[in-house]
N, CA, C and O atoms as CSV, one atom per row, in Angstrom:
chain,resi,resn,atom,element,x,y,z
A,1,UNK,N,N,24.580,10.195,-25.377
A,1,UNK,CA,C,23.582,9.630,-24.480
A,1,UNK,C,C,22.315,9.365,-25.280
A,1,UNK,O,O,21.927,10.247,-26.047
A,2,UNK,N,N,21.644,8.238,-25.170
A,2,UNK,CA,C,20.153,7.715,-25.718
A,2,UNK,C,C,19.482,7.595,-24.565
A,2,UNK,O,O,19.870,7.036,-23.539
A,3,UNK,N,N,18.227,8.264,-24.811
A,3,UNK,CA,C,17.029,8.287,-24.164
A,3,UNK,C,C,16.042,7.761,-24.877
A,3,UNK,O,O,15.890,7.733,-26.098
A,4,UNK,N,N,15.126,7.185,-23.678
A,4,UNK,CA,C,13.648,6.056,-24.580
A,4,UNK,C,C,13.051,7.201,-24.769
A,4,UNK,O,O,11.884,6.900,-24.521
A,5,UNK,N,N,13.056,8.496,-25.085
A,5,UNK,CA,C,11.666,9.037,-25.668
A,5,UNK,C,C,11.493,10.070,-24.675
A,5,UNK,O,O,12.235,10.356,-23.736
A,6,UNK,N,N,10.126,10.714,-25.118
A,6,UNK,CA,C,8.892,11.789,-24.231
A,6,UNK,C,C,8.893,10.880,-23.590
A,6,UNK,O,O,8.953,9.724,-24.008
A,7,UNK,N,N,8.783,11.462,-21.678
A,7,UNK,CA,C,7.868,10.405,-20.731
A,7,UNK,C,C,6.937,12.004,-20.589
A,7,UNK,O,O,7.098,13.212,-20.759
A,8,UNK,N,N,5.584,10.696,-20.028
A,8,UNK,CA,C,4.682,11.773,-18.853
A,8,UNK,C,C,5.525,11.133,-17.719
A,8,UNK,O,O,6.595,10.545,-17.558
A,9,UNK,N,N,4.234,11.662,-16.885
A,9,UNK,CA,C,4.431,12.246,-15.042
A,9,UNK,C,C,4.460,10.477,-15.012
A,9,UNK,O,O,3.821,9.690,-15.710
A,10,UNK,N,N,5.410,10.226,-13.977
A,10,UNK,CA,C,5.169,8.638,-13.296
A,10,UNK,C,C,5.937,8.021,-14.567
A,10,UNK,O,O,5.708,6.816,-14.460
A,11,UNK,N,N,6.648,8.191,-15.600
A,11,UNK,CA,C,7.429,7.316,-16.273
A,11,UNK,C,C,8.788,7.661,-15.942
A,11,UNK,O,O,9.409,8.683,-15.651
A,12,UNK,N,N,9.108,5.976,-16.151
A,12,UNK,CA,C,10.721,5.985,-16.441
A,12,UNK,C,C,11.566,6.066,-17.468
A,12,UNK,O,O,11.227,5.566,-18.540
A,13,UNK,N,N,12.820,6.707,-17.332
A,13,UNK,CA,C,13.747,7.126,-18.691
A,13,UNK,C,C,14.896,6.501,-18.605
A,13,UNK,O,O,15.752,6.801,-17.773
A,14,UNK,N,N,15.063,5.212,-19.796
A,14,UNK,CA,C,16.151,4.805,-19.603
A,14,UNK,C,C,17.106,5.781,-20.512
A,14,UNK,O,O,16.759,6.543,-21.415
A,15,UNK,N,N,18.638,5.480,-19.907
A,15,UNK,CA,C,19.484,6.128,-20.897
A,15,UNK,C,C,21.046,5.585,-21.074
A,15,UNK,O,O,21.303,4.630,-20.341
A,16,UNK,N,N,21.862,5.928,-21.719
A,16,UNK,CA,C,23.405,5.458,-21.710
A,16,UNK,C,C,24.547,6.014,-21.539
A,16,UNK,O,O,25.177,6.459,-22.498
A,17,UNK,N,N,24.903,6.063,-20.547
A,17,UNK,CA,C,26.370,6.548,-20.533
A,17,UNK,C,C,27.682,6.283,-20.888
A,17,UNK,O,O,28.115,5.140,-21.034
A,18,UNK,N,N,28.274,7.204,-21.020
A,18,UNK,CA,C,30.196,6.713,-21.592
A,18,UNK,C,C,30.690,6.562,-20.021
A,18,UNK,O,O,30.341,7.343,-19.135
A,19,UNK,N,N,31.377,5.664,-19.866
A,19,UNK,CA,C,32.448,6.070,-18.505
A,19,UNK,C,C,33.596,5.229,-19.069
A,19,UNK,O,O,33.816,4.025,-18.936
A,20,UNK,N,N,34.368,6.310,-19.829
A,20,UNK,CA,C,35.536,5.749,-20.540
A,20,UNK,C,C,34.965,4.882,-21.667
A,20,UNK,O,O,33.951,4.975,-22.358
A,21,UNK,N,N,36.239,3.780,-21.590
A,21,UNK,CA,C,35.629,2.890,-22.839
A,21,UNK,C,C,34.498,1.984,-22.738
A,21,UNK,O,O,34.175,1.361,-23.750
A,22,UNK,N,N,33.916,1.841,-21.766
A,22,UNK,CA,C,32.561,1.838,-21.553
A,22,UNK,C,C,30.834,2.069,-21.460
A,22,UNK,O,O,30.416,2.817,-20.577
A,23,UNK,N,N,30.081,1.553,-22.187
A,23,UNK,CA,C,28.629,2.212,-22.115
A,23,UNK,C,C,27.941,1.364,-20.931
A,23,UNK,O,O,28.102,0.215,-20.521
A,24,UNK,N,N,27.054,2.499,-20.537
A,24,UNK,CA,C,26.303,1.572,-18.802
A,24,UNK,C,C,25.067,2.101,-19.448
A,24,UNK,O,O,24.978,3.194,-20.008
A,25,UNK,N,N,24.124,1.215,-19.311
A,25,UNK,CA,C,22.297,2.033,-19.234
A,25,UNK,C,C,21.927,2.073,-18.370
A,25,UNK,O,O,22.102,1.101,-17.636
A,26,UNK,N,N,21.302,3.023,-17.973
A,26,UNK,CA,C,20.374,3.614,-16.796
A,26,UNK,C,C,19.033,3.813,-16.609
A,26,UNK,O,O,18.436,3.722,-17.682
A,27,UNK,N,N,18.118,4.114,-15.415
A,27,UNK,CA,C,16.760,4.403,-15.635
A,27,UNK,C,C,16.480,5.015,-14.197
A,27,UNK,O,O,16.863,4.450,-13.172
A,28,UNK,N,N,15.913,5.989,-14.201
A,28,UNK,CA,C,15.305,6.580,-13.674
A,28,UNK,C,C,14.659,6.410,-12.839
A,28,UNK,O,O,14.030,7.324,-12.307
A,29,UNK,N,N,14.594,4.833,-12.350
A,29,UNK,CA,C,13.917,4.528,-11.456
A,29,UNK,C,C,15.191,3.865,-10.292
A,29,UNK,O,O,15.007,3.388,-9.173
A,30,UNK,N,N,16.593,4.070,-11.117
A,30,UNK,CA,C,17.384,3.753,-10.065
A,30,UNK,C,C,18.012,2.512,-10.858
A,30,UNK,O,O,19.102,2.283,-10.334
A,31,UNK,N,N,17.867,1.976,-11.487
A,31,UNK,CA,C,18.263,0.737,-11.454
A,31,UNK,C,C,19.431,0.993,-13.089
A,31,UNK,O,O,19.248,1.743,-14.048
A,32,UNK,N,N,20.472,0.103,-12.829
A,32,UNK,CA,C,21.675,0.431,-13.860
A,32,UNK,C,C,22.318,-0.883,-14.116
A,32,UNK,O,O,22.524,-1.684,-13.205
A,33,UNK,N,N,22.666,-1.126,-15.480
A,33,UNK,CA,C,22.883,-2.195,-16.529
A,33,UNK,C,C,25.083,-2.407,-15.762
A,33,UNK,O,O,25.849,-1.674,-15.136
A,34,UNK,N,N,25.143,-3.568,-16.254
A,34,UNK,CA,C,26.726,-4.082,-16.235
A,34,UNK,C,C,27.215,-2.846,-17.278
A,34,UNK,O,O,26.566,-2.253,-18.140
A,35,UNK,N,N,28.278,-2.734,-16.956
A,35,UNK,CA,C,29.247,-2.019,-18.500
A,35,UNK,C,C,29.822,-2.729,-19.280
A,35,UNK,O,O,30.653,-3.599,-19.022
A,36,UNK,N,N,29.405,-2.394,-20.319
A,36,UNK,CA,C,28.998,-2.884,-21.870
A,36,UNK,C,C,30.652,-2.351,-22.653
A,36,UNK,O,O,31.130,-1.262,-22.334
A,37,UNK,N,N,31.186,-3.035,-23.405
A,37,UNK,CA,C,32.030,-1.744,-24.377
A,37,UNK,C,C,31.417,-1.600,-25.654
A,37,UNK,O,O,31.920,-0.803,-26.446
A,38,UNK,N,N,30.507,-2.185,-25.939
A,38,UNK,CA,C,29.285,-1.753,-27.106
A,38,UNK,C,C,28.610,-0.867,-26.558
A,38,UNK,O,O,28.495,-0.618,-25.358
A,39,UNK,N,N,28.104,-0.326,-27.531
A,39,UNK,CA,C,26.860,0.829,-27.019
A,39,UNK,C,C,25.272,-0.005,-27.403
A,39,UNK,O,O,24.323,-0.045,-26.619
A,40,UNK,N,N,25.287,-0.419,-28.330
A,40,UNK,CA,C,24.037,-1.037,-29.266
A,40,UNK,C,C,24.070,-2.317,-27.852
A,40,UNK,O,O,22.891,-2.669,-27.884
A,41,UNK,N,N,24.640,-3.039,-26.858
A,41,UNK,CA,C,24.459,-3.582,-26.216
A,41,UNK,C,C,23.769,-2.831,-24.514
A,41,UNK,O,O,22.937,-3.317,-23.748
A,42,UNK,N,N,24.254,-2.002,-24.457
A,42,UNK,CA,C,24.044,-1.459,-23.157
A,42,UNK,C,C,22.774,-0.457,-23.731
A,42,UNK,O,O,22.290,0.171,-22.790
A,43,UNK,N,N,22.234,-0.208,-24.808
A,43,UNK,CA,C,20.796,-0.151,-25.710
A,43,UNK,C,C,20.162,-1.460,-25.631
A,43,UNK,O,O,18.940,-1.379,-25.502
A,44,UNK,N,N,20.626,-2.629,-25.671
A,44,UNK,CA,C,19.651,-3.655,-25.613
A,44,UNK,C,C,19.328,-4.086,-24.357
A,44,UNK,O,O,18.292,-4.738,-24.224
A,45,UNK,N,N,20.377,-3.722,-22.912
A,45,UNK,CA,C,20.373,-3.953,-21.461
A,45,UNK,C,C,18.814,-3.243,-21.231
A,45,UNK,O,O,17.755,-3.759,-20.873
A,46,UNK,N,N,19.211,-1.618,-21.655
A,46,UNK,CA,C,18.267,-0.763,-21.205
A,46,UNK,C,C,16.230,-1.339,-21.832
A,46,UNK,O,O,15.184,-1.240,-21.190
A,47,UNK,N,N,16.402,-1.735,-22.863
A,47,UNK,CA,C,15.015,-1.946,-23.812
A,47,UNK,C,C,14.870,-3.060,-23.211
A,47,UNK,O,O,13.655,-3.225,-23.107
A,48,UNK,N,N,15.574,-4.171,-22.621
A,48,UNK,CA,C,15.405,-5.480,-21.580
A,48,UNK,C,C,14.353,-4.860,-20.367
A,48,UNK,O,O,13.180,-5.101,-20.081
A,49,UNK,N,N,15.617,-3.733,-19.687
A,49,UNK,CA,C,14.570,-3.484,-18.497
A,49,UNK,C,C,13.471,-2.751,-18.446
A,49,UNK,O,O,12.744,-2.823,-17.455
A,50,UNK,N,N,13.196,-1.996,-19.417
A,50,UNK,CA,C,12.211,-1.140,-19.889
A,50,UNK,C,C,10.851,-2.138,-20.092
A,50,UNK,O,O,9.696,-2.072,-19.672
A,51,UNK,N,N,11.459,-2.928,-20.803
A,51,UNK,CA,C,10.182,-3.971,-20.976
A,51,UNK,C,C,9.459,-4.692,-19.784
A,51,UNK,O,O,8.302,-4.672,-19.364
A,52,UNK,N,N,10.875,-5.486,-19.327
A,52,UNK,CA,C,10.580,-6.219,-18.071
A,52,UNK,C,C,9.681,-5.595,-17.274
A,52,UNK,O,O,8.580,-6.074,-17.002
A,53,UNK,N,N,10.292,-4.024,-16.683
A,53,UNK,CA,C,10.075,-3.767,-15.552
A,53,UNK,C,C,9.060,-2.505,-15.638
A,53,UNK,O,O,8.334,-2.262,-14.674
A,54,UNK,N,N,9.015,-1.592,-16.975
A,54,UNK,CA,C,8.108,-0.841,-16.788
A,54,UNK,C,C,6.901,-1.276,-17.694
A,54,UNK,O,O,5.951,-0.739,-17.124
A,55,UNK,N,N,6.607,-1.670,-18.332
A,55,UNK,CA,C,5.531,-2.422,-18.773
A,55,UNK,C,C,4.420,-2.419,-18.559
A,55,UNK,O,O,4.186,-3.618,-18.405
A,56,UNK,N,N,3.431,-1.853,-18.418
A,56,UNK,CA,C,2.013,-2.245,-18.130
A,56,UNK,C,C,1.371,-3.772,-18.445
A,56,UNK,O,O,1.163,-4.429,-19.465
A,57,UNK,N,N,1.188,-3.955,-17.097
A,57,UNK,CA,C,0.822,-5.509,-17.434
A,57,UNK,C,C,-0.699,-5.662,-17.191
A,57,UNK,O,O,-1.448,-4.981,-16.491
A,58,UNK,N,N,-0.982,-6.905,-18.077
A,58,UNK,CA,C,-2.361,-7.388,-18.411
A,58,UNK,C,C,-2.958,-8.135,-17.198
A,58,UNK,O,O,-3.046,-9.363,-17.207
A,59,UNK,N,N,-3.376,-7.365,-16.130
A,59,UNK,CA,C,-3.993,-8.524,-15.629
A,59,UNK,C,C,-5.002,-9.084,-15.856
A,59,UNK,O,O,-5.178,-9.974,-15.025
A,60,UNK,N,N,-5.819,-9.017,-16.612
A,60,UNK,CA,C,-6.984,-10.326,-17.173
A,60,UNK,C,C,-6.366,-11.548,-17.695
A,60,UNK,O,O,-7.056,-12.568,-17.676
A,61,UNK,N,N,-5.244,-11.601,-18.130
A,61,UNK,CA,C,-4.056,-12.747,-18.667
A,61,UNK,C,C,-4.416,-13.721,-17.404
A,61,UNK,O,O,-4.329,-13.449,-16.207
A,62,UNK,N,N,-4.819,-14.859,-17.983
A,62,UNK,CA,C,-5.369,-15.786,-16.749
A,62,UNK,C,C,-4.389,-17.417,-17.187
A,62,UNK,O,O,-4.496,-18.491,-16.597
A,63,UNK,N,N,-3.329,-17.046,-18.587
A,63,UNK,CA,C,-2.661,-18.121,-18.778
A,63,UNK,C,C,-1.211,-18.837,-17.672
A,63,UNK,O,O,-0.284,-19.631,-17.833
A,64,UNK,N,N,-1.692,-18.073,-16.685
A,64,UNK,CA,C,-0.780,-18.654,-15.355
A,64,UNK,C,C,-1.481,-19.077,-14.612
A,64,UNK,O,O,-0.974,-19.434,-13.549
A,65,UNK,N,N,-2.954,-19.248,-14.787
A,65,UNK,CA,C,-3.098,-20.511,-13.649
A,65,UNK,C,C,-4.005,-21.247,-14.001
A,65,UNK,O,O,-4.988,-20.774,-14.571
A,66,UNK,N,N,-3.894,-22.515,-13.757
A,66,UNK,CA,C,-4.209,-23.944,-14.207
A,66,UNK,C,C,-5.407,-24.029,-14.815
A,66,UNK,O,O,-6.374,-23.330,-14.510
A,67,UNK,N,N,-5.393,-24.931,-15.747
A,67,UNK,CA,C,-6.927,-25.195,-16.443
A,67,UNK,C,C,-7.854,-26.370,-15.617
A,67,UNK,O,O,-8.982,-26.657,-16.015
């Protein structure tokens, strides 16, 4: 099993499971990847949603709306 790391309080932990010849990534916030039969893939599912979804985002980023 791979885990992203130390969390504090209020973070999410993605991670990977075997189920058979299969790897699935997971996170802690509930949400779980297709099954992979790579592992280094169902590692790249998990660092996808990690990014996407836990992310701290910029809101001063004003390049979404019109000039």
């Amino acid at each position: 099993m791979l885990d992203s790391g130390d969390i504090g309080p209020g973070q999410d932990r993605t991670t990977t499971v075997e189920k058979g010849s299969f790897s699935i990534a997971r996170c802690t916030c509930g949400w779980y990847g297709p099954a992979r039969r790579t592992r280094g893939v169902a590692r790249d599912d998990a660092a996808a949603h990690a990014t996407a979804r836990h992310s701290p985002s910029d809101t001063s980023d004003s390049s979404d709306s019109p000039d």
